[in-house]
N, C-alpha and C positions, 0 to 999 in steps of 0.2 A: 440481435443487433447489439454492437459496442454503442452504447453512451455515456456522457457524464454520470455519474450520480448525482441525484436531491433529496431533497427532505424525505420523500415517500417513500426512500428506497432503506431508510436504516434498519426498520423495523425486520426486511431480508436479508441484509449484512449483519446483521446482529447475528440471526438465527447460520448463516453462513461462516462468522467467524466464529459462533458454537463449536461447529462441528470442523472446523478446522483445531480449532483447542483439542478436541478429545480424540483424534487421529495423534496428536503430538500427546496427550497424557496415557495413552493405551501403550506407547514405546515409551516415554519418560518420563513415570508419575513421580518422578522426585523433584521433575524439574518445571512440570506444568500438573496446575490444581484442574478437577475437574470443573464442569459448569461453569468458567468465568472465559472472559474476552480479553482480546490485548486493548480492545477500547470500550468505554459503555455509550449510553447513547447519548447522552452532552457532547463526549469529547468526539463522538462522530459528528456530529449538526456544526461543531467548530472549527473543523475535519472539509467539513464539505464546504465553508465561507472562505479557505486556504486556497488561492489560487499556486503559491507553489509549492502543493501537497495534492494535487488533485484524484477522486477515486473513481473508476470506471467499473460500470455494473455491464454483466453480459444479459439482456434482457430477452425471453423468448416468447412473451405472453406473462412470464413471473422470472425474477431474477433468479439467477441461475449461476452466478461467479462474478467475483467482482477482483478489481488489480490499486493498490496502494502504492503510488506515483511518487516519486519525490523529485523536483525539477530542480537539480544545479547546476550551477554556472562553473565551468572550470577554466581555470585560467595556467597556460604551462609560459614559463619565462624562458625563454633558450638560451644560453652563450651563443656569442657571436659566431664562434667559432663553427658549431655547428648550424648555425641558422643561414651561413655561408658555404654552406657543404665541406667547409674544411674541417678535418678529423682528427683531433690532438691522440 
């Protein structure tokens, strides 16, 4: 099952962004150290109070993959011209 993640779940995103670290320092150890995260677990717990940063755990019994969401708002300005279908 897809759901939010909470508090309970950093302790397996940790150990999940572990090992997504050392798949990226086993091809690029110049460019990722081993053993560390892109987050630790503070900046996860203030990670999870972030409604527009939201993180989704795949849970099957124990987590199992998780997805780091970032929600924007995008805003496009047209010209007239084309928001008229006419095409300079």
């Amino acid at each position: 099952m897809i759901r939010k993640a909470v508090k309970r779940d950093i302790q397996a995103i940790m150990e999940l962004l572990h090992q997504v670290n050392m798949v990226h320092h086993v091809i690029r150890p110049d460019l990722f150290k081993p053993n560390t995260t892109k987050y630790n677990e503070q900046e996860l717990e203030v990670l999870l109070e972030d409604e527009s940063k939201p993180i989704f755990v795949y849970d099957d019994g124990q987590v199992l993959g998780h997805a780091f969401c970032m929600i924007t708002e995008v805003r496009v300005t047209t010209p007239h011209s084309i928001s008229t279908g006419t095409w300079a």
